[in-house]
PABATOR-777824 format. One record per residue (C-alpha): x, y, z; residue number from 1; residue in three letters. Coordinates in pm, whole numbers, plus 50000, padded with zeros to 5 digits. Layout:
BEGIN
{px:X | py:Y | pz:Z | drenvex:NUM | fise:ALA} .
...
//
This chain:
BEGIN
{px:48825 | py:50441 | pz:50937 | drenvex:1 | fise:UNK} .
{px:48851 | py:50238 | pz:51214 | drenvex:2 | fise:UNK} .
{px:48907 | py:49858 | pz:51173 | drenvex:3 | fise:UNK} .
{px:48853 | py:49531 | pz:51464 | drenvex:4 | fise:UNK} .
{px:48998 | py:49180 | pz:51410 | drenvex:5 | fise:UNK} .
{px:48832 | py:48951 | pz:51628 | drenvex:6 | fise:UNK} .
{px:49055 | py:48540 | pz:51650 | drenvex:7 | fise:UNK} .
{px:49070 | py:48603 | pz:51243 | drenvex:8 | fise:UNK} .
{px:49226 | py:48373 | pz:51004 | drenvex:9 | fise:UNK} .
{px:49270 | py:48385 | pz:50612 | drenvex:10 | fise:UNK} .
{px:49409 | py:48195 | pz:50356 | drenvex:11 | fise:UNK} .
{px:49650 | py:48297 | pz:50077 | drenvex:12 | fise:UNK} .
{px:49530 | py:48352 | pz:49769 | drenvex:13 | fise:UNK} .
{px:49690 | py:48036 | pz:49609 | drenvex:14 | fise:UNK} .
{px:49726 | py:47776 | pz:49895 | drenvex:15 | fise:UNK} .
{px:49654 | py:47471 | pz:49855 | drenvex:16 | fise:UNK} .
{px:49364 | py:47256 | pz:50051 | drenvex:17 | fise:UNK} .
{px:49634 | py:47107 | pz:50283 | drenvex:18 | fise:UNK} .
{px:49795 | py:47439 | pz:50340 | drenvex:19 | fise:UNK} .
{px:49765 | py:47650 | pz:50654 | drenvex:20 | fise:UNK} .
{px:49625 | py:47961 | pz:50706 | drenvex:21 | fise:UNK} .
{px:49844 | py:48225 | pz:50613 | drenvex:22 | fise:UNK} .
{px:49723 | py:48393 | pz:50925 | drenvex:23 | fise:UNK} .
{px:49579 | py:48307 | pz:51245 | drenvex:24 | fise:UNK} .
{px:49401 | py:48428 | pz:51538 | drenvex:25 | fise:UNK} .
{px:49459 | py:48784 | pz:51500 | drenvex:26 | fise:UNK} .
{px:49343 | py:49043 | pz:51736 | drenvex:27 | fise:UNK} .
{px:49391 | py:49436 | pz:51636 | drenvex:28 | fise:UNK} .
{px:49194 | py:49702 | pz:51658 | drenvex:29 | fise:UNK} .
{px:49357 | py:49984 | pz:51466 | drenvex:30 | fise:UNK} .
{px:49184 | py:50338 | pz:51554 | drenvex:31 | fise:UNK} .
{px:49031 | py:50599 | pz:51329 | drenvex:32 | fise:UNK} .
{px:49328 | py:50825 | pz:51219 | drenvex:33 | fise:UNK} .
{px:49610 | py:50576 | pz:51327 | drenvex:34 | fise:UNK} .
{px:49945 | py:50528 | pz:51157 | drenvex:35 | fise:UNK} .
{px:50115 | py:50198 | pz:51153 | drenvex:36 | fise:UNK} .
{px:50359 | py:49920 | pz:50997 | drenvex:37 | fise:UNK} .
{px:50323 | py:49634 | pz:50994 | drenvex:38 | fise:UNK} .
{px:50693 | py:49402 | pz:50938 | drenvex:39 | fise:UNK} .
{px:50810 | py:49039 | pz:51000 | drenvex:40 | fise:UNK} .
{px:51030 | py:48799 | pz:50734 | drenvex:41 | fise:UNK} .
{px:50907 | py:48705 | pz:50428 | drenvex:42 | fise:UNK} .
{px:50564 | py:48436 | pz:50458 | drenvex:43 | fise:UNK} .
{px:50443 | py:48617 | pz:50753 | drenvex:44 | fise:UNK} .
{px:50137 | py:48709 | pz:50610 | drenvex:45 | fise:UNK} .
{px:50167 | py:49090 | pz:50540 | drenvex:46 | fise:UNK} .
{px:50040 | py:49077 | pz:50253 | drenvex:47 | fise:UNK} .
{px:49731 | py:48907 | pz:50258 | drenvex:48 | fise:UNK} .
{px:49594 | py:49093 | pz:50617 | drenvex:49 | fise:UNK} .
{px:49612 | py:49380 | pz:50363 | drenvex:50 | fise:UNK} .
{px:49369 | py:49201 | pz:50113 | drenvex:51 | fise:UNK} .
{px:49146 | py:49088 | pz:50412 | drenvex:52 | fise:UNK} .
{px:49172 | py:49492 | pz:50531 | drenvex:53 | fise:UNK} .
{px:49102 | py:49594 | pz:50194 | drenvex:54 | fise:UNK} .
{px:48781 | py:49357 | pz:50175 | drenvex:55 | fise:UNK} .
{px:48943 | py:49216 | pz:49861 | drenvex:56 | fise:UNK} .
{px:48975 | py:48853 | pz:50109 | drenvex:57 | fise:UNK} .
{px:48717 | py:48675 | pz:50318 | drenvex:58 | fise:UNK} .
{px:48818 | py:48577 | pz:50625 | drenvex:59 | fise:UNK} .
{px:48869 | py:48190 | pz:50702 | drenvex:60 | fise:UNK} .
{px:48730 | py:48223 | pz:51054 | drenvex:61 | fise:UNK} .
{px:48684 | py:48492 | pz:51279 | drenvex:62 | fise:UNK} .
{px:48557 | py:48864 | pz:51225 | drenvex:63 | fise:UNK} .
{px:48653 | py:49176 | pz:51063 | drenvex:64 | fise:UNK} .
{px:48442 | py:49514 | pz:51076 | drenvex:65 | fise:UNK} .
{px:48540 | py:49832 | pz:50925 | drenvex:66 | fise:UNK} .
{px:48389 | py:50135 | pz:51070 | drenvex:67 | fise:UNK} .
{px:48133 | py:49947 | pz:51290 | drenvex:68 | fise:UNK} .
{px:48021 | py:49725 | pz:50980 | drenvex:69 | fise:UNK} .
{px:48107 | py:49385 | pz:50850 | drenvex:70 | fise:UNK} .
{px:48184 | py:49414 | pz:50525 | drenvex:71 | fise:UNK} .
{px:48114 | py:49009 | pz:50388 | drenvex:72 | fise:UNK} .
{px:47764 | py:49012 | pz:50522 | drenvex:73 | fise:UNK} .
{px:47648 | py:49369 | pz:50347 | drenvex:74 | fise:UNK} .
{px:47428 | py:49411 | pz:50011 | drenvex:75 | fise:UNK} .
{px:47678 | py:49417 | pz:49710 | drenvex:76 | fise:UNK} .
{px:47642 | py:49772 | pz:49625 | drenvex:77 | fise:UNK} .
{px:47675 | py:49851 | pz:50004 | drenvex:78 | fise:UNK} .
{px:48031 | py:49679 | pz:50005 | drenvex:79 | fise:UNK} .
{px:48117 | py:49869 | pz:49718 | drenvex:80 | fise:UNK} .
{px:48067 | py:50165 | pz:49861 | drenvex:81 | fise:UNK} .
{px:48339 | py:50074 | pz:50183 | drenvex:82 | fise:UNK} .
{px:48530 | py:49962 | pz:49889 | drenvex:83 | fise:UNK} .
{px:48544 | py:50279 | pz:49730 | drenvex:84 | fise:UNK} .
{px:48652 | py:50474 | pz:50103 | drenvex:85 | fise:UNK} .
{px:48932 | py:50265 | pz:50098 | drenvex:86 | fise:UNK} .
{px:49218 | py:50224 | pz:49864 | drenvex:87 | fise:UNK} .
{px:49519 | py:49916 | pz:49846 | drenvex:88 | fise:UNK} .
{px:49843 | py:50023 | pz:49709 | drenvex:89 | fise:UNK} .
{px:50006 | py:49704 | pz:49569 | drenvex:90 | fise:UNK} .
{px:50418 | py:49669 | pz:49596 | drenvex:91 | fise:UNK} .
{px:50386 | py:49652 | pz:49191 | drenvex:92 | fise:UNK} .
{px:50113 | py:49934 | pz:49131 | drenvex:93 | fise:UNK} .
{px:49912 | py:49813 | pz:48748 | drenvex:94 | fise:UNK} .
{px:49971 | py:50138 | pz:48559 | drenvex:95 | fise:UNK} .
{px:49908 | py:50056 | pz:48190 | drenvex:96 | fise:UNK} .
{px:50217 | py:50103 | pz:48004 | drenvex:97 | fise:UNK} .
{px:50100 | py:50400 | pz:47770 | drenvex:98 | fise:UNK} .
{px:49944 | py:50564 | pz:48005 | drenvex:99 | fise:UNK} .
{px:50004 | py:50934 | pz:48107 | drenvex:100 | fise:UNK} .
{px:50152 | py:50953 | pz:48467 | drenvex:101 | fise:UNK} .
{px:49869 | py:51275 | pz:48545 | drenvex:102 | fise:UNK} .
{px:49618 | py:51006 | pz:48416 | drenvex:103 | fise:UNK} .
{px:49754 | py:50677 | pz:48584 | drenvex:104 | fise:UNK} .
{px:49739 | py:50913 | pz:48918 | drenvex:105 | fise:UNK} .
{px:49400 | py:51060 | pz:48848 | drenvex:106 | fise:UNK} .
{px:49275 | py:50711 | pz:48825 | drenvex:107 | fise:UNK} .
{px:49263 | py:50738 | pz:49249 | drenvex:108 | fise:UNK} .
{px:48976 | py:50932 | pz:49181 | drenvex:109 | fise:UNK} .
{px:48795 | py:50652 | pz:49021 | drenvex:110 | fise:UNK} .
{px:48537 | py:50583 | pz:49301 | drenvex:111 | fise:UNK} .
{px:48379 | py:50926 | pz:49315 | drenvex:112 | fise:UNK} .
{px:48354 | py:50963 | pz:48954 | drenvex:113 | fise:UNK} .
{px:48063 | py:50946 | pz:48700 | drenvex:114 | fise:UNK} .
{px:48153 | py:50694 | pz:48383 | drenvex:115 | fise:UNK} .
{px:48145 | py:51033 | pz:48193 | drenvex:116 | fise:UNK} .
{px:48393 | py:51243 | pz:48410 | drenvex:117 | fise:UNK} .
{px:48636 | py:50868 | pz:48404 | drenvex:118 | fise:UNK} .
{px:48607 | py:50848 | pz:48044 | drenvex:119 | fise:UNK} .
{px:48651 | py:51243 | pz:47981 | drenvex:120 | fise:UNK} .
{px:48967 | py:51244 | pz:48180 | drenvex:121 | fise:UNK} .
{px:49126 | py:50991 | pz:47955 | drenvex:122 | fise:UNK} .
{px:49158 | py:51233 | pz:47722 | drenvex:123 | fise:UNK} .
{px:49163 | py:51570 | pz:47903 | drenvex:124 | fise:UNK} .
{px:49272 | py:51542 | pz:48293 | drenvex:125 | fise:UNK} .
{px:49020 | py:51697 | pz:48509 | drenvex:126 | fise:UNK} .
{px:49178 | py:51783 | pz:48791 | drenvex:127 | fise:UNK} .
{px:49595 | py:51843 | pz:48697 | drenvex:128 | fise:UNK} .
{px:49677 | py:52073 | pz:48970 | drenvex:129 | fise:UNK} .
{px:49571 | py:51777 | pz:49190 | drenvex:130 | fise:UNK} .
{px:49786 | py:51522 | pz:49009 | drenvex:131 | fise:UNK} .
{px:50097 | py:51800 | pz:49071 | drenvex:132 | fise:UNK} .
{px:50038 | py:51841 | pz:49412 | drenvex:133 | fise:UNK} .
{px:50063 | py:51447 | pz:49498 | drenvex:134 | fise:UNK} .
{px:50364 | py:51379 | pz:49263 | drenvex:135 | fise:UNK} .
{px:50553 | py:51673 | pz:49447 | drenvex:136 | fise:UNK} .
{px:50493 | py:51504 | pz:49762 | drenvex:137 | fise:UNK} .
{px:50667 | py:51222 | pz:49628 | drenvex:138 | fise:UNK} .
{px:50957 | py:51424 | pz:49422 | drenvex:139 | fise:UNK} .
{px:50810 | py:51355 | pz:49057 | drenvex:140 | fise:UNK} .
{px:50611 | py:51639 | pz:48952 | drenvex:141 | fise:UNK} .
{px:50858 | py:51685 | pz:48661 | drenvex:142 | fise:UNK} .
{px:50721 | py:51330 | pz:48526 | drenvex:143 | fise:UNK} .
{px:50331 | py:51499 | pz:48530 | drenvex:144 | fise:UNK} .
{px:50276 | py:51409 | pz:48139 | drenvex:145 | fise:UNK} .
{px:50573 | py:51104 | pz:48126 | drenvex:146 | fise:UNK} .
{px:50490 | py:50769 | pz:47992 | drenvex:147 | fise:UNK} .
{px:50443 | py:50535 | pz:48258 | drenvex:148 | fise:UNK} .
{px:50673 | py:50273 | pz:48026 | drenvex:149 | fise:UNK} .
{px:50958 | py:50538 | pz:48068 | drenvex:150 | fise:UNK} .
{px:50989 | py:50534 | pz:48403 | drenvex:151 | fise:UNK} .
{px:51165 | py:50330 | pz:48650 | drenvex:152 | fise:UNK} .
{px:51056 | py:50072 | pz:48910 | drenvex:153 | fise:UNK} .
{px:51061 | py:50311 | pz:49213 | drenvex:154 | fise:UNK} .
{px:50913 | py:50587 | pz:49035 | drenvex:155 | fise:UNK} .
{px:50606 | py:50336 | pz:48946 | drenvex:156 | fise:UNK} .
{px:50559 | py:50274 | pz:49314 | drenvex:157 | fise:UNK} .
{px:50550 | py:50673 | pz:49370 | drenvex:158 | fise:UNK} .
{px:50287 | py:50715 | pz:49136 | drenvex:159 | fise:UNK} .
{px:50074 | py:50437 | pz:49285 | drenvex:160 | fise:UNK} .
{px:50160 | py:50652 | pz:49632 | drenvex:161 | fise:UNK} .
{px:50072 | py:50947 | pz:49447 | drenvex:162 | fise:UNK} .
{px:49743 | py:50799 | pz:49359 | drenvex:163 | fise:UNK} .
{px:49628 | py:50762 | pz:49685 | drenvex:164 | fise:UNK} .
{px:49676 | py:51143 | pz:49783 | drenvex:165 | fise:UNK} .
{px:49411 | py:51200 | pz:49527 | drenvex:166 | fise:UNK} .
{px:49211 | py:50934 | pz:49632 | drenvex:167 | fise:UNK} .
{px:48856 | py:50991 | pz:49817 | drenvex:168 | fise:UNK} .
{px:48922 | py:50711 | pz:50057 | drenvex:169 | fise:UNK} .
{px:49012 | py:50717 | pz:50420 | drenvex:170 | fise:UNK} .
{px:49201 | py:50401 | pz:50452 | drenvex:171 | fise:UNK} .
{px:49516 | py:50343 | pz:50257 | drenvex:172 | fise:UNK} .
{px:49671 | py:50021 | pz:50244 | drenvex:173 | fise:UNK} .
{px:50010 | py:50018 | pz:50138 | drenvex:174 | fise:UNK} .
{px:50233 | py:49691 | pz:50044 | drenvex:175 | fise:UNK} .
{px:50612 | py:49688 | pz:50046 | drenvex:176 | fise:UNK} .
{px:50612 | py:50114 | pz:49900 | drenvex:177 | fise:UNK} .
{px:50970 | py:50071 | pz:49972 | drenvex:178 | fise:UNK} .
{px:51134 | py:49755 | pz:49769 | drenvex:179 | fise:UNK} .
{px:51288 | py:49990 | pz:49474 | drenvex:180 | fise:UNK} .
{px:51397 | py:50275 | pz:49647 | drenvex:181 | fise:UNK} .
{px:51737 | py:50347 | pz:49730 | drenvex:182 | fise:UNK} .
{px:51795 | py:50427 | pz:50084 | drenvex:183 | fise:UNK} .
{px:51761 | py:50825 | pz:50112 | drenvex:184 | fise:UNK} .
{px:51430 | py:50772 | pz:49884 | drenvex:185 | fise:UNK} .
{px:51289 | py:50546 | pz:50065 | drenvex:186 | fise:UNK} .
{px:51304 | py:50752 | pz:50387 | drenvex:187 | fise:UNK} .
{px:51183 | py:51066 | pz:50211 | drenvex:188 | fise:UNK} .
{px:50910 | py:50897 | pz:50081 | drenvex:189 | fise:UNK} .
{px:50788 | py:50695 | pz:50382 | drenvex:190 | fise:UNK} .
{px:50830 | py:51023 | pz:50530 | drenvex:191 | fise:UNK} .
{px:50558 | py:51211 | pz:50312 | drenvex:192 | fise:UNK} .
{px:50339 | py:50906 | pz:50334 | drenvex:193 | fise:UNK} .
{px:50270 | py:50920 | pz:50660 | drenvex:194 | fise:UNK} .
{px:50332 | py:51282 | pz:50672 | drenvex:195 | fise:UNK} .
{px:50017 | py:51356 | pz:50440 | drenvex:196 | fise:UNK} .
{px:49804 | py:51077 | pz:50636 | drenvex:197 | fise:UNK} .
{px:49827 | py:51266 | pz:50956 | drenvex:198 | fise:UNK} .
{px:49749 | py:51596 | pz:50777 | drenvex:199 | fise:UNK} .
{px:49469 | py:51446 | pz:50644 | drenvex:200 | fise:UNK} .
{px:49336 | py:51243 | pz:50957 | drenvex:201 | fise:UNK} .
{px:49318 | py:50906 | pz:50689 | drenvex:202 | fise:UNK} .
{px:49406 | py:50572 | pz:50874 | drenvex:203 | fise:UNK} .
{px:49700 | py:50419 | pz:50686 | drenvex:204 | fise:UNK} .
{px:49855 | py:50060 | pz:50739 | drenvex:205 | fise:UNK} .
{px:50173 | py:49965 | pz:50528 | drenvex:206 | fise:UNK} .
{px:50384 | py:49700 | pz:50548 | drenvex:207 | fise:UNK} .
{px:50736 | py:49704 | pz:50529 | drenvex:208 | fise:UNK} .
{px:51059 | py:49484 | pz:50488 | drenvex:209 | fise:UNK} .
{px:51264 | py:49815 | pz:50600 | drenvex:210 | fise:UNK} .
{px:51239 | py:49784 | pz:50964 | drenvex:211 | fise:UNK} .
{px:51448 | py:50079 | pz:51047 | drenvex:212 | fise:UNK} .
{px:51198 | py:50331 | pz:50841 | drenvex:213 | fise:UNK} .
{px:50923 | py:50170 | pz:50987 | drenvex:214 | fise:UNK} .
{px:51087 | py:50210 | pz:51364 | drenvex:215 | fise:UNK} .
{px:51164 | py:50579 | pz:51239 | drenvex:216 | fise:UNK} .
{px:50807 | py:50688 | pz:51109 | drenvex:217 | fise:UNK} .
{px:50524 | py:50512 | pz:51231 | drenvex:218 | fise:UNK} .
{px:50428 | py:50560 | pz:51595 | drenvex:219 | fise:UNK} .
{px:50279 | py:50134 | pz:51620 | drenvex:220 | fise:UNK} .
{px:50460 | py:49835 | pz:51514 | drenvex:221 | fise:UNK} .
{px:50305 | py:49517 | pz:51442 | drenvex:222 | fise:UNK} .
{px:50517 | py:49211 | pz:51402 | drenvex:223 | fise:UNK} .
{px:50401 | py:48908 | pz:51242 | drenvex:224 | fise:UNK} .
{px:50579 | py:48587 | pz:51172 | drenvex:225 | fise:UNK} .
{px:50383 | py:48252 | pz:51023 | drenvex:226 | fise:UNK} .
{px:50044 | py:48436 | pz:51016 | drenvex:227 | fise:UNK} .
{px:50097 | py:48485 | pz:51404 | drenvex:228 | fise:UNK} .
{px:50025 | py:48821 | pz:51582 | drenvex:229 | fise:UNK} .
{px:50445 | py:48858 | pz:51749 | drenvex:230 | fise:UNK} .
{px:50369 | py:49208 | pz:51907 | drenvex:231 | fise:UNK} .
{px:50132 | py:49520 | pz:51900 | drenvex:232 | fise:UNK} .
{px:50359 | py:49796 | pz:52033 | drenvex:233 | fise:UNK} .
{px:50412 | py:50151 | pz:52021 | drenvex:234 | fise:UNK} .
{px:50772 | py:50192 | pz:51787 | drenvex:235 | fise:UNK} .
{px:50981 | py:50322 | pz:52105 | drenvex:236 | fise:UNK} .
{px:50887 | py:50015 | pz:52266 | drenvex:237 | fise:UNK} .
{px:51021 | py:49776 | pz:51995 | drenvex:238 | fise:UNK} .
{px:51378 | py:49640 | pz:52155 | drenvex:239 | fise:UNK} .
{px:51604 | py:49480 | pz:51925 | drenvex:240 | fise:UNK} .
{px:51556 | py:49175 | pz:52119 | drenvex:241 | fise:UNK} .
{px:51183 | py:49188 | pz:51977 | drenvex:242 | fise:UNK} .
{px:51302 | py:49174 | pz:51661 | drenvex:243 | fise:UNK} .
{px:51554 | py:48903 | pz:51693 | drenvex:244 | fise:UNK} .
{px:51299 | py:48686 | pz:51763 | drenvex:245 | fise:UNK} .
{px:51048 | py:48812 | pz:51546 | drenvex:246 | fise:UNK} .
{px:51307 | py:48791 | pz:51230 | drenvex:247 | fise:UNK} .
{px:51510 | py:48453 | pz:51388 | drenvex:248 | fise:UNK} .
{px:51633 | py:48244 | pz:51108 | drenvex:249 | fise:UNK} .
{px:51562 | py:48519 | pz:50872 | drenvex:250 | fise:UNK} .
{px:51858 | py:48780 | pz:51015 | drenvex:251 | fise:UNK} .
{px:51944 | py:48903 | pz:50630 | drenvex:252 | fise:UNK} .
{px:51607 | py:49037 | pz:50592 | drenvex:253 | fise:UNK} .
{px:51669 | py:49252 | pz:50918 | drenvex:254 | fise:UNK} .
{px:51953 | py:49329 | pz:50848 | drenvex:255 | fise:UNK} .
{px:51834 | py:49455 | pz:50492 | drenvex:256 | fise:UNK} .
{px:52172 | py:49470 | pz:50312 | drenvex:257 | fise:UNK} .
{px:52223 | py:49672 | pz:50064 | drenvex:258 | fise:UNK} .
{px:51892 | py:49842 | pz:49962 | drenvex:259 | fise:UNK} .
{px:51816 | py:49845 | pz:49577 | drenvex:260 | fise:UNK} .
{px:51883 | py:50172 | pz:49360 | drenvex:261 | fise:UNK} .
{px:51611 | py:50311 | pz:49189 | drenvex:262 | fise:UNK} .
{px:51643 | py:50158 | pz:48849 | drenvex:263 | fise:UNK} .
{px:51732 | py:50368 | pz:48554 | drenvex:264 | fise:UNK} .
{px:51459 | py:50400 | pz:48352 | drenvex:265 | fise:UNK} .
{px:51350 | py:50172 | pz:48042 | drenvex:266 | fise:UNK} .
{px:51418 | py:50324 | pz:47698 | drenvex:267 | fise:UNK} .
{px:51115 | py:50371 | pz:47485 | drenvex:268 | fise:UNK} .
{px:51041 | py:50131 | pz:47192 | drenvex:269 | fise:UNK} .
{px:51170 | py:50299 | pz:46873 | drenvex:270 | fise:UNK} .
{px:50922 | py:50445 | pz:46644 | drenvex:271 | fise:UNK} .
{px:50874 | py:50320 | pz:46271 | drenvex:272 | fise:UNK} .
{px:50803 | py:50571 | pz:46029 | drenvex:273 | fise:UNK} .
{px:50669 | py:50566 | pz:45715 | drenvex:274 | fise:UNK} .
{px:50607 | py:50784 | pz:45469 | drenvex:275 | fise:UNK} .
{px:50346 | py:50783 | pz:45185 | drenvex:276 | fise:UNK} .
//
C-alpha cells in the first residue's frame, strides 16, 4: 500500500484542549512495498502517526491518502474495507488471557472471514499449519496450543507479530515489537519481520526505541522528535551526529542500556477440584 502525508498534524489520544499537536507538518510519502522505522525519544509522536496510518486517528490538519484514497472522507463500509488491508500491531498486543496461542494468531485472519468461519475457529482452528508457519518465523511454534496467560511478555509481542503473517492485509504497522526482548531476540525477530515483508511485497512501518536494529534492518529511517519530521533518510545515511541531535537531552534512550530479558513466564492459577 502506498501512503502520502501532505503538512499533517494529529493530536494524541488524551491531550488536553491546550495541548499541542503531538505531530506537526509532516511530509512522507512511503512507497508500495517499502520497509522502514521510524525512532526518536520518548513523546515524539511514534505512536500516534501509527494510529493516523492505521486510520484508527483523524488528522488535525492536513491530508493523508492510502493507496490513492482518503480514508476520513469514504462511505463507512468503504473505510472498513482499507481497514481490513491493513493491520496495527500494538507494543502490548490484547490476546485474551485463556485464549489458545493458534487461536489468538488466527484472529489476523479476522477481516476475510465470514461470522461462521470466526466463530467455528474458536473451537476448531481452521487453518493450523498457517498458525505454525508464522510462530516458527518468530521461534515459538512449540507454544502452537499454549495459554496465552502462560507465556511471557516478549513471547506476547511474537504472537501479535505472528498474527500479522497470517493476516490478509498489506500494511503492517508495528509499535515498539522490541521493548521485551532481550538483545539476540530482538535482532532475530526484527530480522524475520522485515524479512517476511519483503518476501511478501507488504509495506511495513515500525517504530522502534532500538536504534541500532533499526540502523541494521530497515533500509529508511525516519526521525521524529516533538511531533517534528528530524530526517527522511536512507539507514547508511544516518550519521551519529543525526542522532545526537535527534535524541539530545534524551542520550539514555540512545544509548539503550541494558535491554530487558524476556520475562519468565507467569505460573498458571491453581486449579480447585472437587469431587462429588
Amino acid at each position: 500500500m502506498k501512503i502520502s502525508l501532505q503538512d499533517l498534524s494529529a493530536r494524541h489520544a488524551t491531550a488536553r484542549r491546550d495541548a499541542p499537536d503531538a505531530l506537526t507538518g509532516l511530509n512522507v510519502v512511503i512507497a508500495k512495498g517499502e520497509q522502514l522505522a521510524v525512532i526518536g525519544p520518548s513523546g515524539a509522536g511514534k505512536t500516534t502517526l501509527l494510529e493516523v496510518l492505521a486510520c484508527a486517528r483523524p488528522p488535525a490538519a492536513g491530508r493523508l491518502t492510502v493507496d490513492g484514497a482518503a480514508p476520513w472522507s469514504l462511505p463507512r463500509r468503504a473505510l472498513q474495507a482499507l481497514r481490513g488491508r491493513l493491520i496495527l500491531v500494538p507494543q502490548v498486543p490484547p490476546l485474551p488471557p485463556r485464549q489458545r496461542v493458534v487461536t489468538a494468531v488466527l484472529a489476523g485472519r479476522l477481516p476475510s472471514w465470514s461470522l461462521w468461519t470466526a466463530l467455528r475457529s474458536l473451537f476448531y482452528p481452521v487453518d493450523i499449519p498457517a498458525a505454525d508457519a508464522a510462530l516458527d518465523a518468530f521461534e515459538l511454534s512449540d507454544k502452537l496450543f499454549e495459554r496465552v496467560d502462560r507465556l511471557s511478555g516478549g513471547e506476547r509481542q511474537r504472537v501479535g507479530l505472528a498474527r500479522a503473517l497470517v493476516a490478509p492485509a498489506r500494511l503492517w504497522l508495528v509499535d515498539e515489537p522490541l521493548s521485551a526482548l532481550d538483545p539476540a531476540r530482538a535482532q532475530r525477530a526484527i530480522a524475520a519481520l522485515v524479512r517476511e515483508a519483503q518476501a511478501r511485497g507488504v509495506t511495513l512501518v515500525a517504530t522502534l526505541h532500538q536504534v541500532d536494529a533499526a540502523l541494521a534492518h530497515f533500509p529508511r529511517i525516519l526521525g521524529l522528535r516533538e511531533g517534528r519530521l528530524v530526517f527522511d533518510l536512507p539507514a547508511a545515511e544516518v550519521t551519529p551526529e543525526l542522532l545526537a541531535r535527534l535524541y539530545a537531552q534524551h542520550e539514555d534512550e540512545l544509548l539503550g542500556g541494558p535491554a530487558p530479558a524476556d520475562d519468565p513466564p507467569q505460573p498458571a492459577p491453581p486449579v480447585v477440584m472437587q469431587c462429588r
